[in-house]
C-alpha positions as CSV (number, residue, x, y, z in Angstrom):
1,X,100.9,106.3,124.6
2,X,104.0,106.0,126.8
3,X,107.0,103.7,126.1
4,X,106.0,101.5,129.0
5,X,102.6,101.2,128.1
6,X,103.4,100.1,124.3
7,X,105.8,97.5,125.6
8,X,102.9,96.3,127.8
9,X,100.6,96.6,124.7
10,X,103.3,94.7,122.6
11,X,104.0,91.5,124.8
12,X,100.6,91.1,125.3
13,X,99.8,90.9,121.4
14,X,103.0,88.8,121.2
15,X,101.7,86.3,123.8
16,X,98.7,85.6,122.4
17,X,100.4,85.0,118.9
18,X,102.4,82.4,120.1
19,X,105.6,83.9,119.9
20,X,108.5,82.5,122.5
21,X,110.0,85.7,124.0
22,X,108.0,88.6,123.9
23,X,109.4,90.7,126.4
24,X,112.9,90.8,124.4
25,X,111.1,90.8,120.8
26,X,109.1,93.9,121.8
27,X,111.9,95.5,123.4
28,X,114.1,95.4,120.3
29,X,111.1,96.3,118.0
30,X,110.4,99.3,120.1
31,X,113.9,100.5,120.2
32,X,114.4,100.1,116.7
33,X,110.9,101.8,115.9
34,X,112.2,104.8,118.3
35,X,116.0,104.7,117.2
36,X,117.3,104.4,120.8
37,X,119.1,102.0,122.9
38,X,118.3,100.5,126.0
39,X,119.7,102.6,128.6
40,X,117.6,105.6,127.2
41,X,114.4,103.1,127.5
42,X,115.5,102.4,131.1
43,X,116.0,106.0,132.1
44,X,112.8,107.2,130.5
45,X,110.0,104.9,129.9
46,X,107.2,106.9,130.5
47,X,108.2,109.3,127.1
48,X,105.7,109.5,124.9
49,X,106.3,107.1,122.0
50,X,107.0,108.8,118.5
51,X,107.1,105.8,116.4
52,X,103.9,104.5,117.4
53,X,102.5,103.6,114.5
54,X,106.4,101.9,112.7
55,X,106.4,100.1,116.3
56,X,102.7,98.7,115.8
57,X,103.7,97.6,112.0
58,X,106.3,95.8,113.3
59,X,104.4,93.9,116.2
60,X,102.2,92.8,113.5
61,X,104.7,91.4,111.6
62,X,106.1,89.8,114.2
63,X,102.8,88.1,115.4
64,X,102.5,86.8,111.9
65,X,105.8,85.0,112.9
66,X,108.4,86.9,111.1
67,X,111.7,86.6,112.4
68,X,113.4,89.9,114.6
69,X,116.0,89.6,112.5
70,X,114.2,90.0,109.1
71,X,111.9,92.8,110.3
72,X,115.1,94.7,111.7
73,X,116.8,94.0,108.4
74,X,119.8,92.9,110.4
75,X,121.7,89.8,112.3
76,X,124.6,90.0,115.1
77,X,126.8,86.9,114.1
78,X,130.1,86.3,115.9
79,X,131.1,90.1,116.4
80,X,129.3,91.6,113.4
81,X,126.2,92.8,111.9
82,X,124.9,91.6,108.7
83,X,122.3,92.4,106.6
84,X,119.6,89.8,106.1
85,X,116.3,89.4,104.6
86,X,114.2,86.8,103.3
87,X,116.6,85.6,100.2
88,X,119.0,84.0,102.7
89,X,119.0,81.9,105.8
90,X,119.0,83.7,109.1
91,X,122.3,82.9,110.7
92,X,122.4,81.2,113.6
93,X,124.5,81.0,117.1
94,X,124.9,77.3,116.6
95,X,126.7,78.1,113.2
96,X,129.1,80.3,115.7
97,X,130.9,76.6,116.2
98,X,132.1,76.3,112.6
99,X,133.5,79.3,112.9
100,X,135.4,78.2,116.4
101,X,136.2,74.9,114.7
102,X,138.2,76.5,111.8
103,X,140.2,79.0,114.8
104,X,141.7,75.8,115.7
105,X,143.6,75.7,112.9
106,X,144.5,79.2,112.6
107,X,148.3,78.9,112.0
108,X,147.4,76.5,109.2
109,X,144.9,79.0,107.1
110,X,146.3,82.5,107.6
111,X,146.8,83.5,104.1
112,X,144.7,80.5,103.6
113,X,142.2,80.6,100.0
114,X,139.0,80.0,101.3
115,X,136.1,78.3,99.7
116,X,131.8,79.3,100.8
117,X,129.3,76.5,99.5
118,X,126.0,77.9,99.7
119,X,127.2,81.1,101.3
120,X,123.8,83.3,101.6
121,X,124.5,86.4,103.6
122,X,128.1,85.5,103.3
123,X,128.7,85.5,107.0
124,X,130.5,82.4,107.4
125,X,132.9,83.7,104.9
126,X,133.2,87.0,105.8
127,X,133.4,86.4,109.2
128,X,136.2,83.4,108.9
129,X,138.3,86.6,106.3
130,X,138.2,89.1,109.4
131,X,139.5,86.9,111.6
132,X,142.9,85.7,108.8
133,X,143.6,89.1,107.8
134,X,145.8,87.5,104.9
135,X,142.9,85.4,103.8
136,X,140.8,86.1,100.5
137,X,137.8,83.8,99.4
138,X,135.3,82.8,97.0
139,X,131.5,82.3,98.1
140,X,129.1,80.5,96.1
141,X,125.1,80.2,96.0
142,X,122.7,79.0,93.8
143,X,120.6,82.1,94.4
144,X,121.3,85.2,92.3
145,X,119.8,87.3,95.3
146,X,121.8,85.9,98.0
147,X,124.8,86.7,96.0
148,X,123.5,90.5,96.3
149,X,123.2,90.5,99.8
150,X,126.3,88.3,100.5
151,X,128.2,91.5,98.3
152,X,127.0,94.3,100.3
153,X,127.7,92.6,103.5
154,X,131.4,92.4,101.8
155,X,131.5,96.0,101.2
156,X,130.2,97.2,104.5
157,X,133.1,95.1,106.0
158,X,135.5,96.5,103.6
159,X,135.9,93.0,102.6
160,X,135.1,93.3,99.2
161,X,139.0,93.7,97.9
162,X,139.6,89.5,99.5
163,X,135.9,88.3,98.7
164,X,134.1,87.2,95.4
165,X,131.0,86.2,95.1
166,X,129.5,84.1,92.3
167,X,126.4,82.5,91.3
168,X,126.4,78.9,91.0
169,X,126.0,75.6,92.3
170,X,128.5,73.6,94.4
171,X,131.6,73.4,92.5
172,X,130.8,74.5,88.9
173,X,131.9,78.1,89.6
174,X,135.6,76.9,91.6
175,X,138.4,75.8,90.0
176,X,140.3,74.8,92.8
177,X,142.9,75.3,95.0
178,X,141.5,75.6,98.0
179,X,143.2,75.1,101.5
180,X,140.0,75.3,103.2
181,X,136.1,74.8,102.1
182,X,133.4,75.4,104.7
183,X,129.8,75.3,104.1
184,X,126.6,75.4,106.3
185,X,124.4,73.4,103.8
186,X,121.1,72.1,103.8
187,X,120.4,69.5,105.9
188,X,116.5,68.8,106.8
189,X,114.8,66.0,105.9
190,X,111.8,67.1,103.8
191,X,109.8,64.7,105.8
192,X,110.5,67.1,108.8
193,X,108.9,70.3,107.3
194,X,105.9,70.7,109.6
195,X,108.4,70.3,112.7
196,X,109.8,73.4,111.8
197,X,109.0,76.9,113.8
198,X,106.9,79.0,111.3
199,X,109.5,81.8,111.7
200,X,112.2,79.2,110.0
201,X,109.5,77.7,107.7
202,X,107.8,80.6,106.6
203,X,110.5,82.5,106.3
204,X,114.1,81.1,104.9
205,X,114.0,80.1,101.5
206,X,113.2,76.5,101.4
207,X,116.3,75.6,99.0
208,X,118.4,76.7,101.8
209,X,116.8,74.3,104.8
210,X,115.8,70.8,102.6
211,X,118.1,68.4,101.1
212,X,116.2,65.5,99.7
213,X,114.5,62.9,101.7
214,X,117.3,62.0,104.6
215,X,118.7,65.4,104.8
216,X,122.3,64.5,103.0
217,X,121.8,65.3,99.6
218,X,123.7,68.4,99.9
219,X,126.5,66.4,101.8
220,X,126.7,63.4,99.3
221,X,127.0,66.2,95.9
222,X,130.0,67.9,98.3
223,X,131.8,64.6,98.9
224,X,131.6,63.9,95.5
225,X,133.0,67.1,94.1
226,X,135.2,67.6,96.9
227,X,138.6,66.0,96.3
228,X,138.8,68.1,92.7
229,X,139.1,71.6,94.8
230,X,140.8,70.7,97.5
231,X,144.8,71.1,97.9
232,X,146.5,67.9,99.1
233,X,147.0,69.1,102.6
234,X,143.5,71.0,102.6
235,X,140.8,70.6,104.9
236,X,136.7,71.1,105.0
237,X,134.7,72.2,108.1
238,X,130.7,71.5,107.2
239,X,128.2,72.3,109.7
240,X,125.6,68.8,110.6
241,X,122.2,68.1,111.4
242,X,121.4,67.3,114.8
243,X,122.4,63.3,115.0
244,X,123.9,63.2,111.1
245,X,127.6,63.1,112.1
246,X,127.9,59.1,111.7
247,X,126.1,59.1,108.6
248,X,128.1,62.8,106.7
249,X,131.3,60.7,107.9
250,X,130.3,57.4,106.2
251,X,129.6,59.6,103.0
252,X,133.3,61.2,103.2
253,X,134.6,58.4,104.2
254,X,133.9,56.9,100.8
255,X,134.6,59.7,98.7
256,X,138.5,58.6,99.9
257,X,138.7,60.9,103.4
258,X,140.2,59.1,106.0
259,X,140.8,61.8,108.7
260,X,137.5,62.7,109.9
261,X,136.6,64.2,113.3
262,X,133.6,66.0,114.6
263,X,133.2,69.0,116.9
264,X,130.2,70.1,119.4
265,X,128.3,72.9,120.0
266,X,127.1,74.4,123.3
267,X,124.4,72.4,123.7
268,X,126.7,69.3,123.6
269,X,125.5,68.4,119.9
270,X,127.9,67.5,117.2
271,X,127.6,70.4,115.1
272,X,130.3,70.4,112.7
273,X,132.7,67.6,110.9
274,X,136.3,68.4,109.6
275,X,137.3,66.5,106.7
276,X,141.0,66.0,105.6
277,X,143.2,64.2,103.2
């Protein structure tokens, strides 16, 4: 069987499972499967596939509803690759605007100590440490296995000399000092689990997506335990549910924040609050 006629095969089998882009999903699977890259797919399609039967494994996974990303083994996020599986939650390109958010302030966190709530695969973290060179960090997760993957994404940065990674739950772990905390926690409303795509509900652990019955659990246990981590002139970027910003403001609000502002992603949403003194 040729390239070509696998892809055709492929999107065909994706189609009828339901899956949204099948063109790109088999393309990426095929050139994974055949360990080339696009412009050697372009110039010869009509090659005879050699991967056939890794390629045709991974189209079955992928009608099942697996995510790409946890098939590949593998997520681009901002300008970097990190490894991902099904321990941690697949980062996303709306996370991208906490990331942007805390580049606003980069004069104020260069050598900044940086704090990870719920880190996972560490990329928010690790990510934020490339970009302030003088920058080191803790990440924390409830999740022994996350902390694993979060570590060898830190050492296939080289990040591993300004990182540490620890398991435990929000603050227990910290002992403050921090000039900035970020976090992309849970935020769904359990209520909502059937709205969910089977490829986020079948596969990202489930203590990383729910937070009680309204979605702010996560947020009211970080404004509590906030304040005691925090330097006086410190800051903390969180990422929000679609339409939570008035209600994770009200929480901080209380907890004794009074500068709160909100920032929006591409799709005009408000995506992220920042949260200082």
């Amino acid at each position: 069987m040729t390239r070509a006629e696998a892809l055709k095969l492929a999107q065909k089998r994706l189609i009828e499972a339901g899956v949204e882009t099948p063109p790109l999903d088999a393309k990426l699977l095929l050139l994974n499967a055949e360990s080339i890259d696009g412009a050697a797919l372009m110039a010869n399609p009509d090659a005879e596939m050699m991967a056939l039967e890794a390629f045709d494994s991974a189209i079955t996974r992928r009608c099942a509803r697996e995510p790409v990303s946890k098939i590949l083994g593998y997520r681009d996020f901002w300008s970097h690759r990190f490894a991902v599986n099904s321990d941690v939650l697949d980062p996303r390109p709306d996370t991208e605007t906490l990331i942007e958010t805390v580049l606003e302030f980069r004069e104020q966190h260069t050598g900044s100590r940086i704090a990870d709530l719920g880190t996972g695969s560490g990329c928010i973290l690790l990510t934020l440490l490339s970009e302030l060179p003088n920058a080191n960090g803790i990440g924390v997760d409830i999740s022994e296995p996350s902390i694993k993957t979060a570590n060898f994404n830190a050492k296939v940065m080289k990040l591993d000399h300004r990182v540490n990674f620890i398991t435990s739950d929000w603050f227990t772990a910290l002992d403050g000092g921090f000039n900035l905390v970020v976090s992309n926690p849970p935020y769904i409303p359990l209520l909502e689990s059937d709205s969910l795509s089977p490829e986020v509900r079948n596969w990202d652990p489930e203590i990383a997506l729910f937070a009680g019955m309204d979605g702010l659990q996560a947020y009211r246990e970080i404004a509590d335990g906030l304040a005691a981590v925090l330097t006086p002139d410190g800051m903390a970027v969180l990422e929000l549910g679609h339409g939570q910003a008035d209600s994770v403001a009200a929480l901080f609000k209380n907890a004794g924040f009074n500068r709160i502002s909100s920032r929006r992603d591409l799709g005009g949403i408000e995506r992220c609050i920042v949260v200082q003194r």
